[in-house]
Rosetta silent file (secondary structure, phi, psi, omega in degrees, C-alpha in Angstrom):
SEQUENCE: XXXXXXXXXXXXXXXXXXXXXXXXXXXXXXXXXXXXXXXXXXXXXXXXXXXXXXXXXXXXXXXXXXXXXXXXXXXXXXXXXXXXXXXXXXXXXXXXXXXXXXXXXXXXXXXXXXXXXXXXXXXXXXXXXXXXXXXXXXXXXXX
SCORE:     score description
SCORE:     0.000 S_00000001
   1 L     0.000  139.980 -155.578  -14.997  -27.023  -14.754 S_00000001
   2 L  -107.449  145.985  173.620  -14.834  -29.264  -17.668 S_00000001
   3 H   -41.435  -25.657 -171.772  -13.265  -33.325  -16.764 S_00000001
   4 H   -95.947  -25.335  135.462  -10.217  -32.226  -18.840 S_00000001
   5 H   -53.578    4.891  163.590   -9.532  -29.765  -16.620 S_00000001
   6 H   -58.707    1.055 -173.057   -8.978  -31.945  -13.411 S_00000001
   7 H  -103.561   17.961 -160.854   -5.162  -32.171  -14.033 S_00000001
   8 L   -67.271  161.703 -133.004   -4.321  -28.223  -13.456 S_00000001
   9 L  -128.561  158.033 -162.225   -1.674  -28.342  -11.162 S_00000001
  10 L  -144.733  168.176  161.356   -1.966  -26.990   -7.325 S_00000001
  11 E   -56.007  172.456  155.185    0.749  -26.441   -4.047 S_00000001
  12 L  -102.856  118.211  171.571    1.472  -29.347   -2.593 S_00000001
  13 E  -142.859  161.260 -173.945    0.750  -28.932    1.243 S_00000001
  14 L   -59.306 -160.438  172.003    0.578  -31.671    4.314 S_00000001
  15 L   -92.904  -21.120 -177.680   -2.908  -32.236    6.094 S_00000001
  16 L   -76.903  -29.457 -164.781   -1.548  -29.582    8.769 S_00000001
  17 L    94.842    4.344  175.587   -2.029  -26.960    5.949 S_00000001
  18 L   -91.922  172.513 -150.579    1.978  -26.518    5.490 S_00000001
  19 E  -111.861  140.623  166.167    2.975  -25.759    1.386 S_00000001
  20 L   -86.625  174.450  160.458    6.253  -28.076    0.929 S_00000001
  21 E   -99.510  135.469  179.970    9.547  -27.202   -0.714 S_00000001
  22 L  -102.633  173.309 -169.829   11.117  -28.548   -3.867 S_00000001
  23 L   -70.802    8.046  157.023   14.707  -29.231   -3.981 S_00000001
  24 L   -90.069  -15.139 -175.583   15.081  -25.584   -5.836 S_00000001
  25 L   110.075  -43.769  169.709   13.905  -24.229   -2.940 S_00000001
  26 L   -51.427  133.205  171.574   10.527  -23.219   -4.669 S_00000001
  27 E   -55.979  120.643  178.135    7.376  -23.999   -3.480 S_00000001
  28 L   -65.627  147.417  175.423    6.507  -27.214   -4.915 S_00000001
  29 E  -121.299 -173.132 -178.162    3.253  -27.876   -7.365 S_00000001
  30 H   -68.782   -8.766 -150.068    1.401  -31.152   -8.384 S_00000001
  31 H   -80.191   11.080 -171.140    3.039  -31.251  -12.125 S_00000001
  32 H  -123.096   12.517  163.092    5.382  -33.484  -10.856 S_00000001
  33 L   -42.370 -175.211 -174.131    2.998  -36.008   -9.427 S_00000001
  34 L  -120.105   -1.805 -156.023    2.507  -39.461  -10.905 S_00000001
  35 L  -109.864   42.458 -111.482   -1.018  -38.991  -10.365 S_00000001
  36 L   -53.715  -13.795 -167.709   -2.645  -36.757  -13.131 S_00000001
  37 L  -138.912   52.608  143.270   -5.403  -35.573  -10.817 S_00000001
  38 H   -72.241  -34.313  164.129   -3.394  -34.711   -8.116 S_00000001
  39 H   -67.162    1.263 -167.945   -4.337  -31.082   -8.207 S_00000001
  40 H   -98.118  -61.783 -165.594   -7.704  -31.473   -8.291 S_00000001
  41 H   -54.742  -29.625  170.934   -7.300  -33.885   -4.951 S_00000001
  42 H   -62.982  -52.453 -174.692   -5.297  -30.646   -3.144 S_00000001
  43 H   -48.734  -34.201 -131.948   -8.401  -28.074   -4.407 S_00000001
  44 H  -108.979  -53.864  173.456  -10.989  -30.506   -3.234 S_00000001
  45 H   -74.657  -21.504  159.058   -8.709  -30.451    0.444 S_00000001
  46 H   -38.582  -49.526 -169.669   -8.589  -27.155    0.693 S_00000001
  47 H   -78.330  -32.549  176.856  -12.021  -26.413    0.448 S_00000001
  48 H   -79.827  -41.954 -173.590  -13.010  -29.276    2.632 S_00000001
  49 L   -87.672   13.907 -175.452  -10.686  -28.730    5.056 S_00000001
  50 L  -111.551  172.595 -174.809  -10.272  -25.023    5.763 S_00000001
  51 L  -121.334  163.756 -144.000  -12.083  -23.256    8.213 S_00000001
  52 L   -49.383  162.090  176.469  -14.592  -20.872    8.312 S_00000001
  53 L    60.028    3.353 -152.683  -12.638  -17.158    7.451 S_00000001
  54 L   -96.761  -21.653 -178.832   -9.413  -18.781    7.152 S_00000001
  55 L  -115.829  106.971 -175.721   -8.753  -17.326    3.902 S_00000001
  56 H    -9.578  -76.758 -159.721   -8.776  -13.438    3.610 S_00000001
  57 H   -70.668  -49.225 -172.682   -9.306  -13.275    0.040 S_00000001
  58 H  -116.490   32.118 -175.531  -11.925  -16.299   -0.397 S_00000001
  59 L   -40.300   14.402 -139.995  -13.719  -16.547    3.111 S_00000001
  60 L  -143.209  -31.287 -154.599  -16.558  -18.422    1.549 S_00000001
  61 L   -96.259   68.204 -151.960  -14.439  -20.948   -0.134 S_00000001
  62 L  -175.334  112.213 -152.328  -14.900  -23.434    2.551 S_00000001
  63 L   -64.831  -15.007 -176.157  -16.511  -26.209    4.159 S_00000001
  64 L    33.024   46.069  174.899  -16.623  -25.011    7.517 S_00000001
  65 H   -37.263  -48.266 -155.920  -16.698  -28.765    9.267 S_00000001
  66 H   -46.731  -48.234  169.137  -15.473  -27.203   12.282 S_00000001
  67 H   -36.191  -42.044  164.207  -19.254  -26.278   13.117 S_00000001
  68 H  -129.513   63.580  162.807  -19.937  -29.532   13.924 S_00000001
  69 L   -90.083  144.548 -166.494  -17.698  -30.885   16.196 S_00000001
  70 L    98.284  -26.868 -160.106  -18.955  -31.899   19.709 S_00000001
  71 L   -85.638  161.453 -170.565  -22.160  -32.922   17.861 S_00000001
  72 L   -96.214  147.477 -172.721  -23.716  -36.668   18.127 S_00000001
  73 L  -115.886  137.695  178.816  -23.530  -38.008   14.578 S_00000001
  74 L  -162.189  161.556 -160.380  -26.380  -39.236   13.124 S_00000001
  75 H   -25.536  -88.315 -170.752  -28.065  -39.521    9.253 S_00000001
  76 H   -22.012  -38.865  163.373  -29.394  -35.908    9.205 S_00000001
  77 H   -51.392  -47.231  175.074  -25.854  -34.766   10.194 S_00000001
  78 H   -71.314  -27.316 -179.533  -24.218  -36.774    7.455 S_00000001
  79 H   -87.030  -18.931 -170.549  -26.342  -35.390    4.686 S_00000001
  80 H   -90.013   -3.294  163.492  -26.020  -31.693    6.165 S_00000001
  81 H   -67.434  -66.761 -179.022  -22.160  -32.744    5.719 S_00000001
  82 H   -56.325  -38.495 -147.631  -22.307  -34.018    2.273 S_00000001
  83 H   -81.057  -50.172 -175.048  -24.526  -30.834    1.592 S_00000001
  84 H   -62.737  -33.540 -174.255  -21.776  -28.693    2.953 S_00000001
  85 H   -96.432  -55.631 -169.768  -18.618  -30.181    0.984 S_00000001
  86 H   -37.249  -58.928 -157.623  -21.100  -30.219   -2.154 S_00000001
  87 H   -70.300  -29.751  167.709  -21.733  -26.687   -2.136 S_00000001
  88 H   -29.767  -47.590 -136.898  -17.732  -25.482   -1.548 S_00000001
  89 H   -96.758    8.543 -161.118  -17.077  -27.483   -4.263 S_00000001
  90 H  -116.132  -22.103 -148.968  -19.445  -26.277   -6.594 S_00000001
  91 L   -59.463  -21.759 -157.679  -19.638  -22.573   -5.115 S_00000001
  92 L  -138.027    1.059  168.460  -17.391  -20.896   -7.710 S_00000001
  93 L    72.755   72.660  159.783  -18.363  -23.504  -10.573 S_00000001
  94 L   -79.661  -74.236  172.693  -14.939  -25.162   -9.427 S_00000001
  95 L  -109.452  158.103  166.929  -16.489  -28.134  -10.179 S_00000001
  96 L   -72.488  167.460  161.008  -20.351  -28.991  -11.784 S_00000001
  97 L   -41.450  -91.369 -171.663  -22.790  -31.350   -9.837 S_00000001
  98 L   -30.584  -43.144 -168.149  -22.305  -33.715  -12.302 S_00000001
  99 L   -83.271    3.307  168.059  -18.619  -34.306  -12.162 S_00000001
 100 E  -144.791 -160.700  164.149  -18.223  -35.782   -8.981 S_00000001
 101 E  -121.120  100.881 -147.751  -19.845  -37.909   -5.704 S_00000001
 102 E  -121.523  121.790 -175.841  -19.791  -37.460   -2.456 S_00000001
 103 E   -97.563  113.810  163.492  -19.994  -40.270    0.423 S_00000001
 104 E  -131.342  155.188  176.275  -19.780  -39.551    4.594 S_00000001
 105 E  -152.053  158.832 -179.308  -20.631  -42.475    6.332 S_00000001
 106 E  -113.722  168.839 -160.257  -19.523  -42.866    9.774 S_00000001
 107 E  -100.311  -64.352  167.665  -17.065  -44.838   10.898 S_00000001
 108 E  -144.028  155.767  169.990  -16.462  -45.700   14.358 S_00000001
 109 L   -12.308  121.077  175.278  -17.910  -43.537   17.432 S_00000001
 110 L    53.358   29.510  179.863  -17.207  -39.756   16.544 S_00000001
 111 E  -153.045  140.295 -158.427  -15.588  -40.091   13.447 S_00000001
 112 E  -116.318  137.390  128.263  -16.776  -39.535    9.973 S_00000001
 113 E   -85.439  159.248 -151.893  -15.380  -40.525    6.391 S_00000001
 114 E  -133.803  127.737  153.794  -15.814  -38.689    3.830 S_00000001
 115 E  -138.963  133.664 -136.460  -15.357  -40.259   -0.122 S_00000001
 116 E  -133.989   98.554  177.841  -15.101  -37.897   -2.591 S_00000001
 117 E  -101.286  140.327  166.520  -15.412  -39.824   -6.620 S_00000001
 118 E  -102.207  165.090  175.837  -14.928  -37.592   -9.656 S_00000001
 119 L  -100.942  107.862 -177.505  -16.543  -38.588  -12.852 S_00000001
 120 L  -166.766  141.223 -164.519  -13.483  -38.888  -14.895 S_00000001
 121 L   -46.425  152.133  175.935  -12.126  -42.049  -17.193 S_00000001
 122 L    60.626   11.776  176.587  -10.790  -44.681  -15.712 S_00000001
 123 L   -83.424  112.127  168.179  -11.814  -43.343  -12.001 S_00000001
 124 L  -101.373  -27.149 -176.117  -12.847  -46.773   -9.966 S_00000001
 125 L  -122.046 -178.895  169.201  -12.201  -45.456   -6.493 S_00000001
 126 L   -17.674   89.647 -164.378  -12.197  -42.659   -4.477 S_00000001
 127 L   -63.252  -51.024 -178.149  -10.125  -39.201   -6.026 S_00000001
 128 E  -143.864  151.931 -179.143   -9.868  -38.629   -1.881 S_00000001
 129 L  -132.689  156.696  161.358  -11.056  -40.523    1.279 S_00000001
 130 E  -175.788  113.260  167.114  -10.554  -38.890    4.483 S_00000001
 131 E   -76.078  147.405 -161.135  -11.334  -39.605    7.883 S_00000001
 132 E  -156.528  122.374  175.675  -12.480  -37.167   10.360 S_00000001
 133 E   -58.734  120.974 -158.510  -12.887  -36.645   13.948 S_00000001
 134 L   -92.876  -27.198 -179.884  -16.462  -34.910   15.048 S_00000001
 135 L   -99.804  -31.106  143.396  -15.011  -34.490   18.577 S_00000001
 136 L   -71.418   -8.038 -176.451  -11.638  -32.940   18.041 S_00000001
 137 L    72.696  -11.484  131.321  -12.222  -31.673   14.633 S_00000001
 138 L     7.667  112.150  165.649   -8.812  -33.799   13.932 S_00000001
 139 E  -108.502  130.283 -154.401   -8.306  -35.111   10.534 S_00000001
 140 E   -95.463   -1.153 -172.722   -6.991  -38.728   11.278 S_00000001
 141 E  -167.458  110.856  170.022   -6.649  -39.997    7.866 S_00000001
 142 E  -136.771  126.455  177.085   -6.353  -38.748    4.427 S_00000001
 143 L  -132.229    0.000    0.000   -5.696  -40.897    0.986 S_00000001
């Protein structure tokens, strides 16, 4: 996927996985964000966030955190993390290597953040942050 393609437009759905409604009634998409690379930040939660199987059609296309919840978090954990959202995101040449960065660091006791940079102009922070619970599987924060 080439950097000019980060604006294509995506549903809009909560962190629960529900798709909103626009005031037609219509499923709503990103084009009417303020944010040009809002779709790109919904693809990149999908993929991180869905669980293993969850999608008929793409079972693969999918980070499958859910494996390690209950687990003690420590370096080796965090990189088999990063290793895990890397490959989702790259699995289908959604995105190249090159275009983005990926950060988990942990946060407080059982909970992981994740920061996700794309290489794209004008990017200084994060495209998505998201915190995430290793012992409920719980995602407690996404921005």
């Amino acid at each position: 996927m080439a950097i000019k393609d980060f604006n294509r437009a995506d549903l809009w759905f909560t962190s629960d996985g529900d798709f909103l409604i626009d005031a037609s009634g219509d499923l709503r998409d990103t084009s009417d964000s303020g944010d040009e690379l809002e779709g790109l930040k919904q693809q990149i939660l999908h993929r991180v966030l869905g669980e293993q199987n969850a999608w008929r059609a793409h079972r693969d296309v999918t980070a499958g955190l859910e494996q390690y919840i209950g687990r003690a978090i420590d370096d080796e954990m965090l990189a088999e993390m990063e290793q895990q959202i890397r490959a989702v995101l790259t699995s289908d040449q959604y995105l190249e290597k090159s275009d983005f960065a990926i950060q988990a660091i942990e946060l407080v006791d059982g909970v992981v953040a994740f920061m996700i940079y794309v290489n794209a102009a004008g990017q200084e922070h994060p495209v998505l942050t998201m915190a995430y619970s290793i012992s409920t599987g719980e995602v407690l924060r996404i921005r």
